[in-house]
C-alpha positions, 0 to 999 in steps of 0.5 A: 828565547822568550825566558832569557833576561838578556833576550828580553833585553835585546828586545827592550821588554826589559830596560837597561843602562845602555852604553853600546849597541850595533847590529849584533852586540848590546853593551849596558850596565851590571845591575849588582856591579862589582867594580866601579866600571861593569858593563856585560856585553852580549850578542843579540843572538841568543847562544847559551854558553861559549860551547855553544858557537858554531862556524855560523856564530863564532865571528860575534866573539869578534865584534863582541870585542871590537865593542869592548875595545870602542867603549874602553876607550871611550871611558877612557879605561886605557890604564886597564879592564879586565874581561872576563867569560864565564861558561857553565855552572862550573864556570859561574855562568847563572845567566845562559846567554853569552856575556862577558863582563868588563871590569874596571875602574878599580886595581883588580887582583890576581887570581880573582877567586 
């Protein structure tokens, strides 16, 4: 998908503050964070939105959170994150590309808005 921000920066056309990548997953830094601590996470497989994934793509949900899991404790967040995934316009998805940003570094509230 040659017009996705994040495809672009799968791709490394665009840079990134990169804290994680596999095979499958890309972790780097919210450039407008809203916590002390915001990293998006993203499959390097374009899918748009959580209702997008099939039988073929729901496994990258999985590795998508081992990876959160690795780079939390290695931050040493242990005493908390929040994760969050936003889908469709409703949702407050403005980024069509699976993601799901982990928050922390901060107490965060209940509900967040």
């Amino acid at each position: 998908m040659s017009e996705c921000i994040f495809c672009k920066i799968v791709n490394k056309e665009i840079p990134s503050d990169i804290v994680y990548e596999d095979e499958n997953v890309l972790a780097f830094k919210d450039l407008n964070p809203v916590a002390p601590t915001h990293i998006l996470f993203i499959p390097k497989k374009h899918i748009p939105t959580l209702l997008d994934l099939d039988s073929e793509t729901q496994h990258l949900v999985g590795e998508i959170h081992r990876a959160v899991v690795y780079v939390a404790k290695e931050l040493g967040l242990e005493k908390g994150f929040r994760l969050v995934g936003n889908c469709n316009e409703h949702g407050g998805q403005e980024v069509f590309h699976i993601h799901y940003h982990l928050l922390a570094g901060r107490e965060l509230q209940w509900p967040p808005g």
